[in-house]
C-alpha positions, 0 to 999 in steps of 0.5 A: 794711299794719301801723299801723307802717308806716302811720305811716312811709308818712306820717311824716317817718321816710318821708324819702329812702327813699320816693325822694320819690315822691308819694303818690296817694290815691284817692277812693271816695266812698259817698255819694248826693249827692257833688259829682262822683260822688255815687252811683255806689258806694254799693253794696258790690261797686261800691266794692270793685271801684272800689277795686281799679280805683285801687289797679291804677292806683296809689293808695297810699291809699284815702280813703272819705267817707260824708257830701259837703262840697260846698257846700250840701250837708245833713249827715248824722247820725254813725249815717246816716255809719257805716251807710255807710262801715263796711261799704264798710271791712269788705268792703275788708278781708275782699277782701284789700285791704291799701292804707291806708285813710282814713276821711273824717270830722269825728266821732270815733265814725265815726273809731273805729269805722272804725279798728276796721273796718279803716281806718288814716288820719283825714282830718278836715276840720275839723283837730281843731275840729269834734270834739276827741274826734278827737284821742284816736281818733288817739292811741288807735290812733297812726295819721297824721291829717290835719289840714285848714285850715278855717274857719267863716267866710271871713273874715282879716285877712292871708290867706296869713299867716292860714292858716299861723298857723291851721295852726300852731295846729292843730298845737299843738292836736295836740301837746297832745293827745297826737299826735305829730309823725310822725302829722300830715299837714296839708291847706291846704283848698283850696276850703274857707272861700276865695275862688275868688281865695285859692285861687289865691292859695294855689296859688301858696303852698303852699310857705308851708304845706310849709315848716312841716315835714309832709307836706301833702296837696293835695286839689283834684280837679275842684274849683270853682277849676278848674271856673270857671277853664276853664269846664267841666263837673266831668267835663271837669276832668282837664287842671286838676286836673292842672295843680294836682297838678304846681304842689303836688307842684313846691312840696313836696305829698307827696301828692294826693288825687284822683279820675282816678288813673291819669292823677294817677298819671303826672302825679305820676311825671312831676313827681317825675322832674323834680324829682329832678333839682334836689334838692340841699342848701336844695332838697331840705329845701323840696320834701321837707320831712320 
């Protein structure tokens, strides 16, 4: 899929054409140390062949991580991240794979450098905070650039409040760079710089972040919330995550990102089926706000 048509995958020119289908993309992790599959595709032909087991599935998007963000987890230098991610991209493209790609990173030389392979989305954890270079790989290439919420400590004042303003600020950080409107994807970094209770708190306030007017990715696959929620092992997680997805795709998260696609994927249809069903006039501008 062309730069263009990337940028109107995830854009607000998207609107009622995608027929408010969420987006689903797919988690291929190449890293040995990843909280819930740490390991398992490292090796070239397994991530090329768990890539087209999602896309068969229904991811509309791959995402590919070179360094965990598990808690505790060490970093890993921006050479060690290339060596993995670049030619996991490279494969992806060279086996006729033509889904978008997301290059999982917060370093803006593993961000152009996995454009030029073949990516054709950012995904920064740290919203353009870690590495201000990000923001001119995004304007070099125009893609879609997901911003997530983040913080280096803990620590707010009015929480919900707090994490909408942070989020503004974000944008504007991007606007000044140069990003423009139909890039910006925003995450509201759900397990990231949270308590267990504010992230079930911004569960239930996600529509705060939708209301902002981009698209949001909601990532909360297997995550810590839902594992001490229910008190089960991370492979054990599938009914909470899908708990999670149909709560943000109900409050106007237009896409997910998830590591059980097929089952994300009928969730995520299901949902969508519904709300069909109740989008008219003020509705469809909060659920699909873009």
């Amino acid at each position: 899929m062309n730069k263009a048509a990337d940028v109107m995958l995830f854009g607000h020119g998207s609107g009622r054409a995608a027929e408010c289908r969420t987006l689903v993309m797919g988690i291929l992790n190449v890293t040995p140390d990843s909280f819930s599959d740490g390991g398992a595709y490292v090796e070239i032909p397994a991530a090329v062949e768990r890539a087209r087991q999602m896309i068969a599935e229904g991811a509309d998007i791959l995402d590919i991580g070179g360094e965990s963000t598990r808690p505790g987890a060490e970093p890993v230098s921006s050479e060690e991240e290339q060596r993995r991610v670049l030619p996991v991209i490279r494969a992806l493209r060279e086996a006729g794979i033509a889904v978008p790609i997301s290059i999982d990173t917060y370093r803006a030389d593993t961000a152009r450098e996995a454009m030029l392979a073949g990516a054709t989305v950012l995904n920064d954890i740290w919203g353009l905070q870690h590495d201000p270079d990000m923001a001119a790989v995004a304007v070099q290439f125009g893609c879609p650039i997901v911003l997530m919420h983040n913080r280096k400590q803990a620590v707010y004042a009015n929480f919900i409040h707090d994490v909408v303003e942070d989020l503004r600020l974000t944008v504007e950080r991007a606007h000044k760079a140069g990003i423009r409107d139909e890039q910006i994807v925003l995450d509201p970094g759900i397990g990231f710089a949270k308590s267990y209770e504010q992230n079930l708190q911004l569960m239930n306030e996600l529509h705060r972040i939708t209301a902002l007017g981009y698209p949001v990715l909601l990532g909360t696959s297997r995550k810590s919330m839902i594992r001490r929620t229910l008190n089960l092992p991370t492979d054990e997680l599938l009914e909470g995550t899908a708990a999670t997805v149909a709560l943000g795709i109900g409050q106007g998260c237009r896409i997910v990102r998830v590591h059980d696609v097929r089952a994300m994927r009928r969730v995520a249809d299901m949902t969508d089926a519904i709300l069909s069903h109740r989008i008219s006039g003020d509705d469809a501008s909060r659920i699909i706000p873009f």
